[in-house]
Structures are given as structure tokens and as C-alpha cells.
N, C-alpha and C positions, 0 to 999 in steps of 0.2 A: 294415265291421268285424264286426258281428255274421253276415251272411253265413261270413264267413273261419271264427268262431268256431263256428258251427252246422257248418261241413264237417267241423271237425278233432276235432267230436266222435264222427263216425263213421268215424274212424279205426281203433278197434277191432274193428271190423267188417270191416272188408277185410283187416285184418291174421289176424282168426280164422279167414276163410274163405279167405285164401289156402292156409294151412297148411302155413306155412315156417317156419324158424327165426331168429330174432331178426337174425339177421347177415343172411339170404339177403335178408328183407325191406327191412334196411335199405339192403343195398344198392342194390337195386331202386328203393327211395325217393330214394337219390342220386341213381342213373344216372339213373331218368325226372323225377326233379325236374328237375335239371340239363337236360334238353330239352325241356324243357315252359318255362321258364325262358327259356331260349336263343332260342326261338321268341318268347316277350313281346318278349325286348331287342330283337330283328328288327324284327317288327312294330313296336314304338315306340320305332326307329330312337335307342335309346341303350345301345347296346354299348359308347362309350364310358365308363358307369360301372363299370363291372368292370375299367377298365385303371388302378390301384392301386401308388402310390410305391410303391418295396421294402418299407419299414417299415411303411406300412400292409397291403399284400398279407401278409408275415409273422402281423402280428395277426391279420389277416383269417383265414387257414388255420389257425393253431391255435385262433381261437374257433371257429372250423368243426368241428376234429375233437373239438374239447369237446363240441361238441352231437351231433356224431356217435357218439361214448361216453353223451351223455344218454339218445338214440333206442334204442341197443342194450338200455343196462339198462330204458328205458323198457319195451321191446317184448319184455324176458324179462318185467320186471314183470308184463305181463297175463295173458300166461301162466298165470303162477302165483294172480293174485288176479284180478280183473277191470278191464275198461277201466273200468269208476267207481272203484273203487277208487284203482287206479293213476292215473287222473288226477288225482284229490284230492292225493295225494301228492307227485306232483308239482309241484299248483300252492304247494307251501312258498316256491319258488322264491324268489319275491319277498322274502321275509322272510329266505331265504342273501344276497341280496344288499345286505339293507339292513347286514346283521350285519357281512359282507365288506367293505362299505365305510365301516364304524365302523372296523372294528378294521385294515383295509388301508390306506384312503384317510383316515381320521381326520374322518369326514363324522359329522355332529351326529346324533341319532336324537334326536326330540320324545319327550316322558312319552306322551303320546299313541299315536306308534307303536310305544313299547314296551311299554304294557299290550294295545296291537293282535298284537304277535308270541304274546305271554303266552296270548293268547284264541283265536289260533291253533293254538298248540301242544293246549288243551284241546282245542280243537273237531277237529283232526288224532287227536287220542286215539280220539274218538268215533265219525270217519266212519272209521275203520280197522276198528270192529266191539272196541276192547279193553275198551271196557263190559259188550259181549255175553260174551266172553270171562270179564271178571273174575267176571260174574253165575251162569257156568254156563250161560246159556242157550245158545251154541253154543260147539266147542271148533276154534279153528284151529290147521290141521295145520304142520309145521315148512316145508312148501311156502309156505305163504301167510306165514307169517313171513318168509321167506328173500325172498317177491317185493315184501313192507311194504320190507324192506331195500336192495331194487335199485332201486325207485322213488326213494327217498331219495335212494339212488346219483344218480340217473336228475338230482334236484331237485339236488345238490351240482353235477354237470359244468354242468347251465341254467346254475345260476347264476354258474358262471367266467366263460365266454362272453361277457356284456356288460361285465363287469369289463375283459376283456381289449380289447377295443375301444373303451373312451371317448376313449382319445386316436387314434383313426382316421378322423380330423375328414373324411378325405377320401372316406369310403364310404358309398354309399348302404345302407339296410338289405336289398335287393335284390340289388345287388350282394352283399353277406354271406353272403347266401343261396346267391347262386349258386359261391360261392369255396366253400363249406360243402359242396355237394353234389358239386363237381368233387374235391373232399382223398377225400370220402366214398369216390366212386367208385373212386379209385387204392387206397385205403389198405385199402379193404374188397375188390378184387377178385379176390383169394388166395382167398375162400373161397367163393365158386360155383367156382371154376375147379379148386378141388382136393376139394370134394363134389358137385360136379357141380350142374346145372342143373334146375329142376322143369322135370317134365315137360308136354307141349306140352297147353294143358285151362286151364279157369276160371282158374286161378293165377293165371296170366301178366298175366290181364285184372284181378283185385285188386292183383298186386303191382305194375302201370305205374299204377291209381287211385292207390296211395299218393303215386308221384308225381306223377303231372298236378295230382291233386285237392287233395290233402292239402298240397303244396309248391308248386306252379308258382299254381295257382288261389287256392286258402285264403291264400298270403302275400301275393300280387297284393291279396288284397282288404284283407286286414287293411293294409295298408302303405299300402292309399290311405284308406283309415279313419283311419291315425294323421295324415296329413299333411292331414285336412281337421276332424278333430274336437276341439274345446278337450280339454286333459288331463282336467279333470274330468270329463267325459261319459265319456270312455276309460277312466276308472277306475274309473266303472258299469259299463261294457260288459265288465271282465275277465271275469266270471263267465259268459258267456254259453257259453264253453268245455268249463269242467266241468259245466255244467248241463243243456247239450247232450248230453255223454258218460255221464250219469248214467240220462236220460229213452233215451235210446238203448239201455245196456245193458238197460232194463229191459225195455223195448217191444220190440227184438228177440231177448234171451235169456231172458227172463223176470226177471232176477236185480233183485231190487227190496230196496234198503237198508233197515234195521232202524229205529225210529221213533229210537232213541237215535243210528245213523248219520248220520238227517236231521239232527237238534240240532246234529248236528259240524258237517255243512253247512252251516246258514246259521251257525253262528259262525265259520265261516274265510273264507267268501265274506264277511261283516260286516266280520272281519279284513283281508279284502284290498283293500274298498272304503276302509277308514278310511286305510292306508298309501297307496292311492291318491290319497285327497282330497290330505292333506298333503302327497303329492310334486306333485301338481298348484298346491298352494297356494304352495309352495317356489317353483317355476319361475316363479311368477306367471302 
């Protein structure tokens, strides 16, 4: 699990240096997830979990293309701000889905996890840089606002996703995956085909890393992490993602967050440990 998590933080990275556009990438990401994928189920000769009752295959595809709308606004996200940033952003996630299954599923939220969302939301203020902002100390331009907003975007589609699949008792998370990148590939492949194709150079070789590494690899591992490790270990381990994507940005772009940004950071990584505990407590 932290393997998986350590990969998917230098995700930003091969996305910068491919130097595509948010859609070319992603579909890239699909198409070579999806074979990278197909090769695991091969090799450990269970192809039959991807073969999915109607009702589950349905869920299956649209939390697929949910996440496939997550990955796009994801990846204009960085664009516009950076891969720490937008990862931060993104990890709200968890805290749309606890809110979604209050107010959808009528599922209990503890005083606990909701002075934890509370402390999120501050510490989300912080590592976004709007302290720096309201200080004077730097001034972000309508770009980095607009990519604060797609990230969000990015953390609203995550979090439909598992929403839509709780009752798809009969799918592996693997399997999901791979339904997710097969939707990906159809739905997205209008738009290499009608702006054409990068051209043949380093590209090719970042935009198939996103998927080998980033999807076929990175969920390979995290997935075998989930099925061997107690929930509460797993709910330490969330943070290993964005902490990854953070130490990344800085070490290879130089871009290194503001002392008030850190503050944010460990109070929403804090945050998301605490919502972790108590779902792992929940479950027993």
C-alpha cells in the first residue's frame, strides 16, 4: 500500500512531462491502464472477475466514468496549480463521501468526524495558500483559482464513485478498475482521433507510464495492501499519497509550500486519519 501510494505521487510528473492535454493524458491512462491490467488478470489467471451481472457492470461503468471526469478535472487541476496542491484538494474526497452518505444513505457521522471535516475544511483553506493570499504575501492569479475549483470538481466526481458501487457486492476493486479504464477508453477516444495524436518522442513513454505505473501497478499494489492490512493501519497509510506528491513536487520542481500551507497539511492529513480511525472502528 504505501508502495502504490509512493507511485501515484509522482504522477504529476509524467503528466508535466508528457505535455498533453488533460483529455490526451487521460486517455492514455485508460487505454494503457486497461493493458497493463489485462496482462495482471492473465497472468493470475482471473479474468473471470470482470465478468459482472448486468446491474453490477452498469454501476460498474458509470462509477468508472465518474472517476474518469475526476482524472480529467484532476489533470487540468495541475495544470493550473501544482501536483501538491491539487492533490491536497483532491484528498477532501473522503470527507464528500462521508457528507453524501449522511445526507443520501442516512449513515450516522460521530461528533468526532465532524469536528474532523470542520478541521479539514481549515487546514484545506491553508494548504491552498488563502492565508498567503488574505496576508498579501502572494497574490493568486484567476488561473490558480479556477484550478482550486477543478480539483474540487476533481474531489466531488471521487467521491460519487464509491457511492455508486456499494451495492456491487459482486466486484472486485480490480475488476472496477478495469471496467473504469475500458468506459475511459471508448468514451474519451473522440478526442486524440479528432486532434490528433502526439507526436512519436518521450511522450509516448510518460503518457503509457501513467498507465502501466500509475493504474495497472500503483492499484495492483494498493489493492493488495487493502486485502491484507487491518483498517486502522490503512487509515494511517492514507497520507502516504499526498505526502508523496508534495516531497515530489518540491524535489523535482523546486515548488516547496509556504510554512502556513504546511499548517493545512498536517491538519487535514490529521483530519483524515481521525475519519479513518472511526470508520475502521465502525467496521470493527
Amino acid at each position: 500500500m504505501v508502495g502504490g501510494g509512493l507511485l501515484l505521487g509522482t504522477l504529476g510528473v509524467f503528466l508535466e512531462e508528457a505535455g498533453q492535454s488533460p483529455l490526451t493524458a487521460v486517455w492514455f491512462r485508460c487505454a494503457f491502464g486497461g493493458l497493463a491490467l489485462s496482462v495482471w488478470f492473465s497472468a493470475s489467471r482471473r479474468w473471470g472477475e470482470v465478468r459482472l451481472a448486468r446491474r453490477d457492470l452498469l454501476l460498474a461503468v458509470a462509477a468508472g466514468l465518474s472517476m474518469v471526469t475526476s482524472w480529467v478535472l484532476f489533470f487540468e487541476a495541475i495544470t493550473r496549480t501544482s501536483m501538491a496542491v491539487a492533490t491536497l484538494v483532491v484528498h477532501v474526497q473522503p470527507f464528500l463521501v462521508m457528507a453524501f452518505g449522511a445526507w443520501w444513505l442516512r449513515e450516522r457521522v460521530s461528533r468526532r468526524q465532524g469536528w474532523a471535516a470542520v478541521a479539514a475544511l481549515l487546514g484545506l483553506g491553508l494548504a491552498t495558500g488563502w492565508l498567503d493570499g488574505a496576508l498579501g504575501a502572494v497574490s493568486h492569479s484567476s488561473e490558480y483559482l479556477s484550478g482550486i475549483a477543478l480539483a474540487l470538481g476533481a474531489a466531488l466526481a471521487y467521491a460519487a464513485a464509491p457511492l455508486m458501487v456499494r451495492s456491487a457486492r459482486g466486484a472486485t476493486p480490480l475488476a472496477l478498475a478495469w471496467w473504469q479504464c475500458v468506459a475511459g477508453s471508448v468514451v474519451l477516444l473522440w478526442w486524440p482521433l479528432s486532434q490528433g495524436w502526439p507526436a512519436p518522442g518521450p511522450a509516448w513513454g510518460w503518457l503509457a507510464g501513467m498507465g502501466v505505473v500509475h493504474t495497472g501497478l500503483a492499484y495492483v499494489l494498493l489493492y493488495a495492501g487493502v486485502a491484507r492490512l487491518p483498517a486502522a493501519r490503512m487509515a494511517v497509510l492514507q497520507f502516504v499519497y499526498p505526502a508523496s506528491a508534495i516531497a515530489v513536487d518540491a524535489l523535482v520542481y523546486g515548488r516547496v509550500l509556504s510554512a502556513s500551507q504546511m499548517v493545512g497539511v498536517v491538519v487535514m492529513l490529521a483530519a483524515l486519519m481521525v475519519v479513518g480511525l472511526e470508520r475502521a472502528r465502525a467496521s470493527g
